[in-house]
Wavefront OBJ file of the C-alpha trace (Angstrom):
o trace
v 35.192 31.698 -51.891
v 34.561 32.364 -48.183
v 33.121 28.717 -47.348
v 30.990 30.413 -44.571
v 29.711 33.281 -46.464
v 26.803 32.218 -49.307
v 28.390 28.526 -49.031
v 27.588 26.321 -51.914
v 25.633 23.379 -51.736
v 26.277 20.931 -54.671
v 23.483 19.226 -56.349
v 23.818 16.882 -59.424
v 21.489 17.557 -62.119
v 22.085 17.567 -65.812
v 25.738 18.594 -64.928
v 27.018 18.939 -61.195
v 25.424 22.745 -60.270
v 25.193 24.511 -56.822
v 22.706 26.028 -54.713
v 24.022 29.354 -53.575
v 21.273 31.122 -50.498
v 22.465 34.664 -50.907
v 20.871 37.655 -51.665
v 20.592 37.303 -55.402
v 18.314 34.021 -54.737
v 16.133 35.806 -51.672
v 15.224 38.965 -54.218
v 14.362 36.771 -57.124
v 12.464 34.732 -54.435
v 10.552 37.901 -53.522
v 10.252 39.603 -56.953
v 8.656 36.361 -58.173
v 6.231 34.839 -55.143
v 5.903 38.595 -53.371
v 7.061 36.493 -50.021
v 10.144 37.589 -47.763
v 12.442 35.316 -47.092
v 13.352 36.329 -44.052
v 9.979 36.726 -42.380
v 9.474 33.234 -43.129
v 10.049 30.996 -40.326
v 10.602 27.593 -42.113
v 11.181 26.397 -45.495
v 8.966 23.053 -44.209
v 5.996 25.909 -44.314
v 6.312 26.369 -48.349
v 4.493 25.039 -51.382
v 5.529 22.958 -53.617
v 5.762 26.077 -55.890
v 7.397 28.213 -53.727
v 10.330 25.189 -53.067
v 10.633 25.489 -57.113
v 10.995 29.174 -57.136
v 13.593 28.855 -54.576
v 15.599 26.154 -56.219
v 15.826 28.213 -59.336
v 15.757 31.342 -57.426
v 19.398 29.548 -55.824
v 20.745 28.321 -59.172
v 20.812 31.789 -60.856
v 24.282 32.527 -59.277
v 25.699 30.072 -61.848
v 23.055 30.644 -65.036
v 21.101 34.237 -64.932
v 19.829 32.996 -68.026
v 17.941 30.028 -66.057
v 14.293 29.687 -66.414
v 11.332 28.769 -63.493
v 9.913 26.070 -65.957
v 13.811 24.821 -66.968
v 14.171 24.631 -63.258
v 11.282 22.309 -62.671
v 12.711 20.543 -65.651
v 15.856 19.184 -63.901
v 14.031 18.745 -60.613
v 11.406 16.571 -62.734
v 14.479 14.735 -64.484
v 17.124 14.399 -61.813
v 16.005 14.274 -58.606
v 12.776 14.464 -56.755
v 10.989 17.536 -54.692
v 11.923 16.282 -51.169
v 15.420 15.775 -52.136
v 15.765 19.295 -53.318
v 13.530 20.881 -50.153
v 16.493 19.514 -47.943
v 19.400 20.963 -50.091
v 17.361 23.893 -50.216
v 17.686 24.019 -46.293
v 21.672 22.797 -46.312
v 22.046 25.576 -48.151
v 20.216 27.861 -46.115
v 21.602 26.881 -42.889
v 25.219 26.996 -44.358
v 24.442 31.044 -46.019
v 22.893 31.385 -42.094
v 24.805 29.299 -39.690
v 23.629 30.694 -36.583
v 19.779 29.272 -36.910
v 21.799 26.107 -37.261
v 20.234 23.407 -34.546
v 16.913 25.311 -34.368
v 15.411 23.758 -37.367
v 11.524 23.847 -35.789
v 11.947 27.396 -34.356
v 14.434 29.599 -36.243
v 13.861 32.340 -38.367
v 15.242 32.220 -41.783
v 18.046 35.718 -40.025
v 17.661 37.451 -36.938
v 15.952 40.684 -36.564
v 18.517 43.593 -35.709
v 18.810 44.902 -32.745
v 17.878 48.266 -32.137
v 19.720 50.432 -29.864
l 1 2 3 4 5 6 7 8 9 10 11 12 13 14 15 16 17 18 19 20 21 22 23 24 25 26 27 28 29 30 31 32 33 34 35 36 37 38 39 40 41 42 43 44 45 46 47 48 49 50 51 52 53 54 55 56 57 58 59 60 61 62 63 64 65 66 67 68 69 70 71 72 73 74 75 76 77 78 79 80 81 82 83 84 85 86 87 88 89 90 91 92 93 94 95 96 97 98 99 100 101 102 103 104 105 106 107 108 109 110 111 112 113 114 115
């Protein structure tokens, strides 16, 4: 795999897994909270449900059979919510390198430009 392209962020849970910030996990993202990833301009600015969604959201690359509440489950048993909000960004700075630095200001992606 293309280590800059959708890079994988590992996280050890029940077994080690990885958090993958590519398409698959923005559209289940959207399809679950309504919310667009990439209008958002920090993942500081979400809930505590929305940094759930996301973290299963980013597992399903590995198990599309992965639940929301099975999710929680290995947050709740491994690790903690503020852990997994800053893996959540690793991986979203390494799937986006080029907001990388601008933490407080960047956009999840830059708009295209027209013309």
């Amino acid at each position: 795999m293309n280590d800059k392209v959708n890079a994988r962020v590992p996280v050890q849970l029940d077994r080690e897994r990885y958090l993958v910030f590519g398409l698959r996990a923005m559209k289940a993202f959207e399809e679950v909270t309504g919310k667009n990833l990439l209008k958002m301009k920090q993942v500081d600015d979400m809930t505590a449900t929305e940094v759930g969604i996301l973290f299963w959201a980013c597992l399903l690359h590995d198990d599309r059979e992965l639940t929301q509440d099975q999710a929680i489950d290995l947050i709740d048993e491994h690790t903690n919510l503020a852990a997994i909000a800053g893996l959540i960004y690793e991986a979203r700075k390494k799937a986006m390198p080029e907001s990388e630095g601008k933490k407080d200001t960047a956009p999840l992606a830059k708009k295209p430009r027209r013309g």
